[in-house]
C-alpha positions in Angstrom: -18.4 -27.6 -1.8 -19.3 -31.1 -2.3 -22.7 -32.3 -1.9 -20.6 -35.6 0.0 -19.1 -32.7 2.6 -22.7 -30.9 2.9 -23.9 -34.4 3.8 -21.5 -34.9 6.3 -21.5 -31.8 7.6 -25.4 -31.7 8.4 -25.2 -34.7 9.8 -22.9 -33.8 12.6 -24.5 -30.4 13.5 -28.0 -33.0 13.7 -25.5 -34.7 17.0 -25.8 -32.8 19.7 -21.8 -32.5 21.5 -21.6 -29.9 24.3 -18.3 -30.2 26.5 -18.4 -33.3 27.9 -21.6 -35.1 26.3 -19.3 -35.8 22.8 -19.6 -39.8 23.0 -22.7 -40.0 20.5 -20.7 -37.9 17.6 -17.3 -39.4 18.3 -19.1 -43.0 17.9 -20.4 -41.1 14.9 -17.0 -40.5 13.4 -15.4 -43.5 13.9 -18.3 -45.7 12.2 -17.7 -43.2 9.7 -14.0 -43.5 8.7 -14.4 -47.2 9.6 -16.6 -47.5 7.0 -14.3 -45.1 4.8 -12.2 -47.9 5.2 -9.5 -46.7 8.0 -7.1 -48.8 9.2 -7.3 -48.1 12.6 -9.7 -46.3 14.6 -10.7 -45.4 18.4 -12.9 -43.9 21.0 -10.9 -43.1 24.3 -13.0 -43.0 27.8 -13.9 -38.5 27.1 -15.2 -38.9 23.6 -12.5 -37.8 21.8 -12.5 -40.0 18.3 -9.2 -41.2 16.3 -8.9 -42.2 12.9 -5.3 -43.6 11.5 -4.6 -44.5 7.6 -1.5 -46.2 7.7 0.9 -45.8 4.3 3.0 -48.9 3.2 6.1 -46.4 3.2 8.2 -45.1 6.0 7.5 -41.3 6.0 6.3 -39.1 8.3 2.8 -38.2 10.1 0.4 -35.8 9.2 -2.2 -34.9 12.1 -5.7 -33.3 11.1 -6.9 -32.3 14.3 -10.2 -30.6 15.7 -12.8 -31.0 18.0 -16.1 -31.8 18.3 -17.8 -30.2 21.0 -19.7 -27.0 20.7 -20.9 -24.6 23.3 -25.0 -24.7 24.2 -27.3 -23.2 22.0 -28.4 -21.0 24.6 -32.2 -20.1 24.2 -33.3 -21.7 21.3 -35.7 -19.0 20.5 -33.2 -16.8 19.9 -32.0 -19.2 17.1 -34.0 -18.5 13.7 -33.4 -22.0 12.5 -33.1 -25.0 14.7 -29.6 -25.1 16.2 -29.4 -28.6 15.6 -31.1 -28.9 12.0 -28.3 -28.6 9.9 -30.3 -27.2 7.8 -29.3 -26.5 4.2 -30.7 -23.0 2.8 -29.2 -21.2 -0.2 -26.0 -22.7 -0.2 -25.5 -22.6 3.8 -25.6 -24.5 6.1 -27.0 -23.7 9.5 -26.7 -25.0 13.2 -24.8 -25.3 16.1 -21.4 -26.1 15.1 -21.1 -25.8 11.4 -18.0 -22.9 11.8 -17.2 -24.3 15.1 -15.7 -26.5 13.9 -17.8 -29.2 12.6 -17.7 -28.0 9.4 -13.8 -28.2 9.3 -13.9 -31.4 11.0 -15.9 -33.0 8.7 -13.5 -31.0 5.8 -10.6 -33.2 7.7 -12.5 -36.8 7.5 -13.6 -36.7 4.3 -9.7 -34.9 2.8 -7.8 -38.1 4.6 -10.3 -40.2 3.5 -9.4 -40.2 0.1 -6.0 -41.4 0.3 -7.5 -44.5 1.6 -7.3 -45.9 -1.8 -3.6 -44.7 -2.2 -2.4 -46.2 0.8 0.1 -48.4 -0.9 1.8 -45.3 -2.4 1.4 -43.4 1.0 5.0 -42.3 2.8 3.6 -42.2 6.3 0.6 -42.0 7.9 -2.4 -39.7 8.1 -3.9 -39.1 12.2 -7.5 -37.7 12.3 -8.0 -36.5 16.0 -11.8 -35.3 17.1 -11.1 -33.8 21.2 -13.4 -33.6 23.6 -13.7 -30.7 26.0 -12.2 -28.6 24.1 -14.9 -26.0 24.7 -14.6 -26.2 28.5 -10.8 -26.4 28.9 -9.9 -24.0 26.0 -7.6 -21.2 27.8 
């Protein structure tokens, strides 16, 4: 994994986004893709975050989706690392979050964002979508 992705990654678990409380991380995101370079990118009124990089070629869309909520730590003594730490220890990562799914979110941003550069050869456009409540309102 690259040390870019760990980055990223750490820094998301560090946001804390239970159901409904996702506005600080989704502000996160899109500074983060803005300053990836993005084309366009949004916050809607729940928190949910998207990121578009627009090709120069009719084509169609791909759509990297996720979410960035997580369920409460719970009791934080039960935790034997800070649930919110993101720390890095032996290769892993640890904190609320890092499986589900910020790890894979983060996995999304940085993927799209390397076509940024390769926009003008891009059929298409690449969507990355961060939901809110997806922790709540899941089933």
């Amino acid at each position: 994994m690259s040390s870019e992705l760990v980055d990223l990654v750490r820094e998301l678990i560090r946001i804390e986004s239970p159901s409904g409380c996702e506005g600080a991380v989704s502000r996160f995101c899109r500074n983060w893709m803005n300053r990836q370079g993005f084309d366009k990118t949004s916050v809607d009124d729940y928190g949910s975050v998207t990121g578009i990089i627009q090709g120069h070629h009719t084509g169609r869309t791909i759509l990297l989706d996720g979410h960035l909520d997580t369920v409460g730590p719970g009791d934080p003594s039960h935790w034997s690392r800070d649930p919110f730490g993101g720390e890095l220890i032996d290769g892993r990562v640890y904190g609320r979050g890092t499986s589900d799914m910020k790890g894979a979110f983060g996995a999304m941003m940085l993927a799209a964002s390397r076509f940024v550069p390769q926009r003008s050869r891009l059929n298409g456009n690449i969507v990355v979508t961060g939901s809110a409540w997806e922790e709540f309102f899941e089933g």
